[in-house]
SEFI-753263 format. One record per residue: residue in three letters; y negated, x negated, z of N, C-alpha, C in turn; residue number from 1. Coordinates in pm, whole numbers, plus 32768, in hexadecimal, padded with zeros to 4 digits. Layout:
<node ALA,<Y,X,Z>,<Y,X,Z>,<Y,X,Z>,NUM> ...
***
This chain:
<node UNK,<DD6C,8BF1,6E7E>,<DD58,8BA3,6E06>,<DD10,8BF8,6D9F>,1> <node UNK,<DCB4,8B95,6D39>,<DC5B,8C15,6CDD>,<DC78,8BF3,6C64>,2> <node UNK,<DCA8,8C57,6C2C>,<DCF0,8C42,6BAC>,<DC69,8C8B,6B3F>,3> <node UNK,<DC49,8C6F,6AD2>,<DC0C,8CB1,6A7C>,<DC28,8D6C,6A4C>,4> <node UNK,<DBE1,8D9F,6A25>,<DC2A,8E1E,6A1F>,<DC85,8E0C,6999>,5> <node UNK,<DC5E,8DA7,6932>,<DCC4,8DC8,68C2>,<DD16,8D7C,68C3>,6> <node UNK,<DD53,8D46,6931>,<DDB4,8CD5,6935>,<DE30,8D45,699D>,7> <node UNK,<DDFD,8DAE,69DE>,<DE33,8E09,6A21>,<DE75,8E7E,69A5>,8> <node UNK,<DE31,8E8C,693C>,<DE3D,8EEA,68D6>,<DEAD,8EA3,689C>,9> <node UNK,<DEAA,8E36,686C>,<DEEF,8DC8,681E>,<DF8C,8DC2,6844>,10> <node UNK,<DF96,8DCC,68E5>,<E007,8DBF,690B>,<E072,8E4F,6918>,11> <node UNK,<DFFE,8E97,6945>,<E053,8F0B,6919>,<E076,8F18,68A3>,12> <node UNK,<E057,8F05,681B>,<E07D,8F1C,6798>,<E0FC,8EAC,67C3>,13> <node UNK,<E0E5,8E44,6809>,<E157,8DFE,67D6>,<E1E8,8E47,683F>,14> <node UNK,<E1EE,8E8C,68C9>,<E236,8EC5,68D2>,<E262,8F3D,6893>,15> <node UNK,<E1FB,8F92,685B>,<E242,8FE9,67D1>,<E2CF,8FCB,678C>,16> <node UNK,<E291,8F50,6773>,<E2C7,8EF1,66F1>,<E36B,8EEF,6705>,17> <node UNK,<E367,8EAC,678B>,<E3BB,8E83,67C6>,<E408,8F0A,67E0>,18> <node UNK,<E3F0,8F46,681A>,<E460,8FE5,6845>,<E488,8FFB,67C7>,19> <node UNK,<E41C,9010,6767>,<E455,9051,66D6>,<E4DD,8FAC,66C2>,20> <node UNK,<E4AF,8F58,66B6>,<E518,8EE3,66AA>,<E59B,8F0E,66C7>,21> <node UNK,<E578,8F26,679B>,<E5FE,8F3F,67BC>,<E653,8FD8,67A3>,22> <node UNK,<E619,901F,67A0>,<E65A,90C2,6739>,<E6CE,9084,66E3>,23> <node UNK,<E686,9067,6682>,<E6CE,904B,6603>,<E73D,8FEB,6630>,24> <node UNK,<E755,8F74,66B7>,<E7BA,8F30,66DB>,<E823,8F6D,6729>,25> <node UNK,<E7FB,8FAC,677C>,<E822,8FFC,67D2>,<E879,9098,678A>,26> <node UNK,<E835,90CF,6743>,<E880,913F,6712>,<E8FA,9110,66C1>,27> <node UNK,<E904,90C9,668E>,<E96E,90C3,6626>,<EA14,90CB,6646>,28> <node UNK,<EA0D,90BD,66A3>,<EAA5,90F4,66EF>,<EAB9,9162,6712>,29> <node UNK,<EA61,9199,674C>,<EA5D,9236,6785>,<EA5D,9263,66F9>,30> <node UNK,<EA04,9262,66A6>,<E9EF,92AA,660F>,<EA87,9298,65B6>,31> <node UNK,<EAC0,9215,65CA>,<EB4F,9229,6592>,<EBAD,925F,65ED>,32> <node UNK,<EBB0,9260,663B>,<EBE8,92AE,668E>,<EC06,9348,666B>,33> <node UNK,<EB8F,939D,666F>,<EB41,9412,6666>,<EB7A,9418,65A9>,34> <node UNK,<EB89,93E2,6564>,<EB8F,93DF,64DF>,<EC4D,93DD,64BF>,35> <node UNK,<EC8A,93BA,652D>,<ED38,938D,653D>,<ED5C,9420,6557>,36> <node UNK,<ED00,944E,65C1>,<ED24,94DF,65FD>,<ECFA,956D,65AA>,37> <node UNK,<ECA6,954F,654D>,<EC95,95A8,64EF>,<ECEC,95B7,6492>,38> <node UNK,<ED4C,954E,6471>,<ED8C,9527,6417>,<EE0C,9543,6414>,39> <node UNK,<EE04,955F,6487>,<EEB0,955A,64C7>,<EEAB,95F9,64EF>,40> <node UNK,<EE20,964D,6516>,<EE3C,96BB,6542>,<EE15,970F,64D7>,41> <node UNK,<EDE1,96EC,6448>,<EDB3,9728,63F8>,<EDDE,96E1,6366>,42> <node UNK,<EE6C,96BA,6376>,<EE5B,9641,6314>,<EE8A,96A9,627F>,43> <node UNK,<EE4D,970F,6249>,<EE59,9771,61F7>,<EDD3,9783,6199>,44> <node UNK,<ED66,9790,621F>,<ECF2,9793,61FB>,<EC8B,9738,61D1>,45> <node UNK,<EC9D,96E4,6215>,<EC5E,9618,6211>,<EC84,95ED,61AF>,46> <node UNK,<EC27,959B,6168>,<EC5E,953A,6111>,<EC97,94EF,6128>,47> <node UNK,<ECCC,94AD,60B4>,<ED67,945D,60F4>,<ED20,93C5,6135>,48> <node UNK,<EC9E,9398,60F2>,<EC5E,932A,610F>,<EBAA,9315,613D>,49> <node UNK,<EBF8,9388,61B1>,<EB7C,93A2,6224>,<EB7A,9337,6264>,50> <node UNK,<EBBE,9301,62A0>,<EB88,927E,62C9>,<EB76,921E,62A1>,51> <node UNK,<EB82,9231,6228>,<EB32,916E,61D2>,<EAB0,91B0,61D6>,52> <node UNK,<EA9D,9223,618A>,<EA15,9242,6172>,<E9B3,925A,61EE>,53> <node UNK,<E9F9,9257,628C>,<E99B,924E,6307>,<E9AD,91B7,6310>,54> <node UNK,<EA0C,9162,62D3>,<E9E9,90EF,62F2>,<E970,9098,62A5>,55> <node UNK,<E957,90BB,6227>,<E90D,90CB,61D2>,<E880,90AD,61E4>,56> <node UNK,<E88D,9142,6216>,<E7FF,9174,6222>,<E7B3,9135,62C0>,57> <node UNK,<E814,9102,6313>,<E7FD,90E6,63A5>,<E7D9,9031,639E>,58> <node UNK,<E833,8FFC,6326>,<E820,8F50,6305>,<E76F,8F6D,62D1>,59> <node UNK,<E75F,8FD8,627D>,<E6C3,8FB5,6248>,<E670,8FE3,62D2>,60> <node UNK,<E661,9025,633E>,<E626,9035,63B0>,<E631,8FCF,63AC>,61> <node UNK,<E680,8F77,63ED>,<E69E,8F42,643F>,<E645,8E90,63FE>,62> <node UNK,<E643,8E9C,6391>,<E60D,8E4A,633B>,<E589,8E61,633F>,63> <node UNK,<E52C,8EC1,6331>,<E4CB,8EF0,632E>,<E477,8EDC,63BA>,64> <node UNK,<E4CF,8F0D,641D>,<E4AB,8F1D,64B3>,<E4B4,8E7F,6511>,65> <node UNK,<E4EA,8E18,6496>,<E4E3,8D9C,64BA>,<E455,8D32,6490>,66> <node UNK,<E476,8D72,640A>,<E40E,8D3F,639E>,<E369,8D6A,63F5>,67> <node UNK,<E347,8DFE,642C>,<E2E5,8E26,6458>,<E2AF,8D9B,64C5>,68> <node UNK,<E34C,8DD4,655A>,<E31D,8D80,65B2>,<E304,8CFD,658E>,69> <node UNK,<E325,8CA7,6551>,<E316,8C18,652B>,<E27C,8C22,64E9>,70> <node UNK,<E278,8C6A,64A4>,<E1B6,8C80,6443>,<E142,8C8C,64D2>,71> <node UNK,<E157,8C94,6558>,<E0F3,8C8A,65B8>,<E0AF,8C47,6584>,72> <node UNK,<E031,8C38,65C4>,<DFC4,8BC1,65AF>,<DF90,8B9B,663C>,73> <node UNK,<DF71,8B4F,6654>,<DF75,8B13,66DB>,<DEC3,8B59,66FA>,74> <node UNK,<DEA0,8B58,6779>,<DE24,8BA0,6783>,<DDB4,8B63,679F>,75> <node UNK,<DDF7,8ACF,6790>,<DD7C,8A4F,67D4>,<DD5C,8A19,6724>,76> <node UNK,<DDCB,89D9,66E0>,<DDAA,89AD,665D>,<DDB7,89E6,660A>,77> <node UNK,<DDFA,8A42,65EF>,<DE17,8AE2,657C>,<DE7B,8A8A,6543>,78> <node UNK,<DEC6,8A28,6552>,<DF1E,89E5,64FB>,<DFB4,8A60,6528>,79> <node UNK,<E002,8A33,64D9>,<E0AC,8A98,6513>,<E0B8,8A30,655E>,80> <node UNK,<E0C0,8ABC,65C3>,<E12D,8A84,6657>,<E1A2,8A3E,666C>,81> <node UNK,<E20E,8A71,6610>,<E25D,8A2E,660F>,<E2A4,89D1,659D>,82> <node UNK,<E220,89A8,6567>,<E24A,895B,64E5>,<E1E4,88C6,64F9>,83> <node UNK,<E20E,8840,64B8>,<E1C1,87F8,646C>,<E215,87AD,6410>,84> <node UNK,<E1A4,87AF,63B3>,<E1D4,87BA,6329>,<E277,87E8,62E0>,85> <node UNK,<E2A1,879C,62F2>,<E332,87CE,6301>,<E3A7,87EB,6353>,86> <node UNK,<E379,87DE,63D8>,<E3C4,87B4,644D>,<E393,883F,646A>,87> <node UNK,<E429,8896,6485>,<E3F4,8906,64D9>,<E464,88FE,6543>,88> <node UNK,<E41D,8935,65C1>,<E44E,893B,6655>,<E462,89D0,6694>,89> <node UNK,<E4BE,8A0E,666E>,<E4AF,8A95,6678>,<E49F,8A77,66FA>,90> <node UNK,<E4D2,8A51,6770>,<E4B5,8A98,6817>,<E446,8A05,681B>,91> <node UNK,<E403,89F2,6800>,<E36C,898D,6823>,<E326,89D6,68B2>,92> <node UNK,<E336,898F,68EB>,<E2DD,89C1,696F>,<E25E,89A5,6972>,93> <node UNK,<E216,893D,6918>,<E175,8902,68EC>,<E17B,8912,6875>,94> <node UNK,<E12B,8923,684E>,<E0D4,892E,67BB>,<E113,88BB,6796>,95> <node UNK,<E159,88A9,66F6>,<E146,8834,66E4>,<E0E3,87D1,66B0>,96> <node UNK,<E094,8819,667D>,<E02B,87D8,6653>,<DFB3,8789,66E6>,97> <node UNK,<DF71,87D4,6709>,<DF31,87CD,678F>,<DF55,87B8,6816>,98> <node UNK,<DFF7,87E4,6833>,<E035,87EE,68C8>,<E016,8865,68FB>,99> <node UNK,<DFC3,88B6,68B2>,<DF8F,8910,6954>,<DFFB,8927,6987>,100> <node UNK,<DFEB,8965,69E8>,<E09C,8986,6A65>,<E069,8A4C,6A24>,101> <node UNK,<E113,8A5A,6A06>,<E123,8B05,69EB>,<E0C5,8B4B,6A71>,102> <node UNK,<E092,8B9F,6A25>,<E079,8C00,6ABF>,<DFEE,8BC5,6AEE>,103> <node UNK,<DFB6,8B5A,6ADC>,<DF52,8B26,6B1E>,<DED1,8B7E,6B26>,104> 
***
């Protein structure tokens, strides 16, 4: 199948997107976790409200790293991928604007 070369470029940015997405979903247990055990083995040295402030700082990733992936632009109409007008589809498998199929 022959895909354009910037429709190949396009999609990789959008798996970027996506890993950085899943990081920020994925860590947040291990990171409180990792933040319980500091706390408990160092609870002298740590602030007393180390973990609001990793929760904090991990809600604005996590906000940010959502906000990014959702800002795609599709590579056939440049419209966002996963938006129209107000209707957003975070897991959209087609463009909503156009349909293209992800990956095409």
């Amino acid at each position: 199948m022959w895909t354009a070369p910037g429709y190949a470029q396009s999609w990789g940015d959008l798996r970027r997107r996506d890993l950085l997405f899943w990081f920020f979903v994925l860590s947040y247990v291990p990171g409180i976790l990792l933040i319980i055990v500091l706390v408990n083995d160092f609870h002298r040295s740590v602030p007393e409200h180390l973990g609001t402030y990793f929760s904090i700082a991990w809600l604005a990733g996590f906000a940010g790293a959502s906000f990014y992936r959702q800002s795609f632009r599709c590579p056939r109409c440049g419209q966002l991928f996963f938006r129209r007008m107000r209707l957003i589809e975070p897991s959209a498998r087609k463009c909503m604007n156009c349909n293209l199929a992800r990956r095409a």
